[in-house]
C-alpha positions in Angstrom: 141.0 66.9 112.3 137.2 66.3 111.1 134.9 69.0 112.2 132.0 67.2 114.6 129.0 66.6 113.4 126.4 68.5 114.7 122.5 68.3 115.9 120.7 71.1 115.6 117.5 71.0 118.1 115.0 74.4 116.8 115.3 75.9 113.6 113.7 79.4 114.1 114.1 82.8 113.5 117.4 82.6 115.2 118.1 78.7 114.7 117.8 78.4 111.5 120.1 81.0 110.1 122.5 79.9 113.1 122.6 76.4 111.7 123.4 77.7 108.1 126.3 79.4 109.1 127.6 76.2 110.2 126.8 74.8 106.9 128.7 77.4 105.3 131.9 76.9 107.7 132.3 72.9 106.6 130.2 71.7 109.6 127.6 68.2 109.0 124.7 69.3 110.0 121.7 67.1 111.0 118.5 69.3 112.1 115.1 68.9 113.8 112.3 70.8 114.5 108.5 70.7 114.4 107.6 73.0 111.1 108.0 70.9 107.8 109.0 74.4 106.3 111.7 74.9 108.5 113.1 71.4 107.7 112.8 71.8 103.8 115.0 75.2 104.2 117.7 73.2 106.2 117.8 70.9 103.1 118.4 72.8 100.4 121.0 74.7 102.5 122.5 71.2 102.6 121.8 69.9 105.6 120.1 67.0 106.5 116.4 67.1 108.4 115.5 64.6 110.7 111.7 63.8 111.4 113.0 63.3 115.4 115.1 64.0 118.2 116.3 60.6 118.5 117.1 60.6 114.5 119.1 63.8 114.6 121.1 63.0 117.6 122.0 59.4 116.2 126.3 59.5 115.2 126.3 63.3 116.6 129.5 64.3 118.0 127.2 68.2 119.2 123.9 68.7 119.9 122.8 72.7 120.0 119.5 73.7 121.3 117.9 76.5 119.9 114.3 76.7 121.5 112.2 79.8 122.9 112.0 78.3 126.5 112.7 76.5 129.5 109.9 74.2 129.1 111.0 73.1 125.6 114.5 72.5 126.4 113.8 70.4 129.4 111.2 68.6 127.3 113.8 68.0 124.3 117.0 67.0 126.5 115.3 65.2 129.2 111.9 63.4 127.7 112.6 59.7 127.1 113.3 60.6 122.8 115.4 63.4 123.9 118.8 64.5 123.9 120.3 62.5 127.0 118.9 59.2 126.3 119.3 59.1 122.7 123.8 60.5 123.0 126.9 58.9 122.9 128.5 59.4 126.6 131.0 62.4 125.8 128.9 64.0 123.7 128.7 68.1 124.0 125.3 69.4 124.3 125.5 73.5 123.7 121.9 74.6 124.8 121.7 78.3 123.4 118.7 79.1 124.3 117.5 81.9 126.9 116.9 79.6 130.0 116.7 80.4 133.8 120.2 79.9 135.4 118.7 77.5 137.4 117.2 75.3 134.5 120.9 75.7 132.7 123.0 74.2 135.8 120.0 71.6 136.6 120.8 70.5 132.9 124.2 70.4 133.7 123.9 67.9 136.4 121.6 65.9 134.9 123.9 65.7 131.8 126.4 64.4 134.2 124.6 61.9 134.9 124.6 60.3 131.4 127.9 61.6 130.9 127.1 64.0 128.4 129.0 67.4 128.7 126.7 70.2 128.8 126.9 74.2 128.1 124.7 77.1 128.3 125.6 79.2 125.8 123.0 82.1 125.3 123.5 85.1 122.4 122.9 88.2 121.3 122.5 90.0 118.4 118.9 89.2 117.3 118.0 87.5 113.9 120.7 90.4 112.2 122.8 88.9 114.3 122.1 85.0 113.3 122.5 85.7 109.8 125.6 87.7 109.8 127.4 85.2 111.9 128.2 88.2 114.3 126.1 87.2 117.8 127.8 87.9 121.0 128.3 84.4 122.8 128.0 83.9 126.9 128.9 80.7 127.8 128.9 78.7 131.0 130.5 75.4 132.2 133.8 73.5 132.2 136.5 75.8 130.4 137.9 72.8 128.3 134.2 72.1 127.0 134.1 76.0 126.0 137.6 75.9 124.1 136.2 72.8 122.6 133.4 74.7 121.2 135.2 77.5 120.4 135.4 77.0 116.8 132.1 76.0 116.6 130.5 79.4 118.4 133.4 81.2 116.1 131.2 80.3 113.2 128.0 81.6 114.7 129.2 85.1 116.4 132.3 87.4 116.7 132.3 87.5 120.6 132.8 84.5 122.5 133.6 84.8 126.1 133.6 81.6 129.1 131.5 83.6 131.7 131.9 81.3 134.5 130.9 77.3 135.6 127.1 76.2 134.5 124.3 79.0 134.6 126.8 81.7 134.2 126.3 82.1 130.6 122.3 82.5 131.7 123.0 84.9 134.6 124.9 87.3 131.6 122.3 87.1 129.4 119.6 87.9 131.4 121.1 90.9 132.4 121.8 91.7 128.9 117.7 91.7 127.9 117.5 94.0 131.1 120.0 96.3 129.5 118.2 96.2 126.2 114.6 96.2 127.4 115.6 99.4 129.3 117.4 101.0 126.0 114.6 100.0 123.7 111.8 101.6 126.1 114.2 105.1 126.5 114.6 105.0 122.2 110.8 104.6 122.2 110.3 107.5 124.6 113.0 109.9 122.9 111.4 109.1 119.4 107.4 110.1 121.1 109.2 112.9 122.6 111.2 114.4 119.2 108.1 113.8 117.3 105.4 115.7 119.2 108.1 118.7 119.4 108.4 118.9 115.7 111.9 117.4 115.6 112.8 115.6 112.2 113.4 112.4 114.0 115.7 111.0 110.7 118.1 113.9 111.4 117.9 113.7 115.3 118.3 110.0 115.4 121.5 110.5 113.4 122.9 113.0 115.4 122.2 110.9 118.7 123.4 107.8 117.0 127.0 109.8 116.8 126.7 110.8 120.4 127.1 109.2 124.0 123.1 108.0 123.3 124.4 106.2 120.1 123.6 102.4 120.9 123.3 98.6 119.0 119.8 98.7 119.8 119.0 102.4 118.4 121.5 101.2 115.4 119.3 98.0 115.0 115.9 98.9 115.5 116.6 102.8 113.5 114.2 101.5 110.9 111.5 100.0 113.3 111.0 103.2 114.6 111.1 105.3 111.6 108.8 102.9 109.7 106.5 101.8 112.5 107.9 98.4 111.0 107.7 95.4 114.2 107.9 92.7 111.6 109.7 90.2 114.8 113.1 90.4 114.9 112.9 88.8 118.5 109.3 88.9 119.8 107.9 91.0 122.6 106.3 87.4 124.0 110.1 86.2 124.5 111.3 89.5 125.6 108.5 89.3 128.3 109.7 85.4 129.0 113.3 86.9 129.7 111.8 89.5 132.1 110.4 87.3 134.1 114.1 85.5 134.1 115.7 88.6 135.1 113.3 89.0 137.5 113.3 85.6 139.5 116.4 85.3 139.1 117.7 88.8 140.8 115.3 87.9 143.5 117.5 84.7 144.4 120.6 86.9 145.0 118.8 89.7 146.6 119.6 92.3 144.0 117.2 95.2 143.7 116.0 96.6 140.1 113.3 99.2 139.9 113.9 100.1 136.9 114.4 96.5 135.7 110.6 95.9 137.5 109.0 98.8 135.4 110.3 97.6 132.2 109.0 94.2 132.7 105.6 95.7 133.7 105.5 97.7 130.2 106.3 94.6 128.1 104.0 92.6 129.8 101.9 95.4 129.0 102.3 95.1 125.6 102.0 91.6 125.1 98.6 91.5 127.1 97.7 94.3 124.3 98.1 91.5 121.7 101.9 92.8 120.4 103.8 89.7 121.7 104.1 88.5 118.3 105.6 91.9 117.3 109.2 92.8 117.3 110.4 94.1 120.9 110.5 97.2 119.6 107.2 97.3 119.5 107.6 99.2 122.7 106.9 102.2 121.1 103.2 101.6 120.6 103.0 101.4 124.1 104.9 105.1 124.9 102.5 106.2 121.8 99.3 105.2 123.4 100.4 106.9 127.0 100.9 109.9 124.9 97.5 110.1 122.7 98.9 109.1 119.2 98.5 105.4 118.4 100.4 103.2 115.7 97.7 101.4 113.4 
């Protein structure tokens, strides 16, 4: 059988490597996205730009969304040049961004109603991630649309796991950027800490990479810390965006998270300092200025 041919909405830090690994596997590719930059690097991957929605969606058997928000994904699937007026009826739309499980199962629906099939199907793994094809899939929504898909996640990242019906996939990964919020603020505090004691931090972030503390985030971000290097990987601005997800969205079922509430305070923080363009490991700068010493 053919593979489908694919429109790729959002060609980012995350989108565009995303959509190159799908070059790479055999897939047709059409993208879009708003930087002419962006658009020239899909083409001499071999794909094909498109200057619209509308165009890239044209003949497309999937459209993925890639975008930093709920507002832009409403705006590019529902506007009148979006996604739902412009494909086929049976078309599969696979929205991975990092959306409100309420936006994600309000897409669903209103997909539905144009008979499009829709998924939310959030990752993980950062921009490493993207470009190793190794990202951590959640998906939500009818499991014959996920096994459809399967292949097509397959190319993009080593876990791929049906989470649930529509939002599901959303509801996962929001508690996933709680997790890591919470892991990157304790590296950032253990690193302050072993520094101002006279620790090498090298050695002791080996030795507690080893260990029970050993994590994907400390793995990850190693270098960040050591180098005082926030170049973004995924910026503080969209780890904030998540919070705020994690946030409203525990507050729906009832579920209590202090700690959850106090990490979300100290990225906010940070991006009202001016680091929301900075890699969310950035976190440190915020633990360095509590304690006196502050990163240039």
């Amino acid at each position: 059988m053919p593979l489908p041919h694919v429109a790729w909405i959002g060609l980012g830090i995350m989108g565009a490597p995303m959509a190159e690994n799908l070059l790479k596997a055999g897939y047709t590719v059409t993208g879009h996205t708003l930087e002419a930059d962006r658009l020239e690097r899909l083409a001499a991957a071999g794909g094909r730009p498109a200057g619209s929605v509308r165009e890239a969606v044209a003949g497309a058997d999937v459209v993925v969304t890639m975008l930093p928000a709920d507002s832009q994904v409403t705006a590019v699937a529902l506007g009148d040049d979006g996604v739902l007026a412009n494909a086929a009826p049976g078309t599969l739309l696979i929205d991975m961004s990092t959306v409100s499980p309420a936006t994600a199962t309000a897409l669903a629906a209103a997909g539905a109603r144009r008979g499009v099939r829709v998924l939310d199907a959030p990752v993980s793994g950062g921009e490493a991630g993207a470009v190793e094809g190794t990202l951590s899939v959640m998906a939500g929504g009818e499991p014959a649309d996920v096994e459809e898909a399967r292949p097509l996640l397959g190319a993009l990242g080593t876990t791929v796991v049906r989470c649930g019906p529509h939002g599901a996939g959303q509801t996962v990964k929001a508690a996933n950027q709680l997790i890591v919020a919470a892991n990157l603020q304790a590296c950032a505090e253990a690193v302050v800490f072993l520094e101002k004691s006279g620790v090498d931090l090298t050695v002791a972030l080996d030795v507690l990479s080893g260990g029970l503390a050993g994590s994907a985030v400390l793995t990850r971000k190693r270098h960040n810390f050591l180098a005082r290097e926030f170049a973004p990987g995924f910026r503080m601005e969209l780890h904030h965006k998540d919070m705020g997800i994690v946030t409203e969205a525990a507050r729906a079922v009832g579920a209590v998270l202090p700690l959850g509430a106090l990490v979300a305070t100290l990225v906010a923080s940070a991006r009202a300092r001016g680091d929301g363009g900075l890699d969310h490991s950035a976190l440190l700068r915020g633990v360095e200025r509590l304690s006196g010493t502050v990163t240039p």
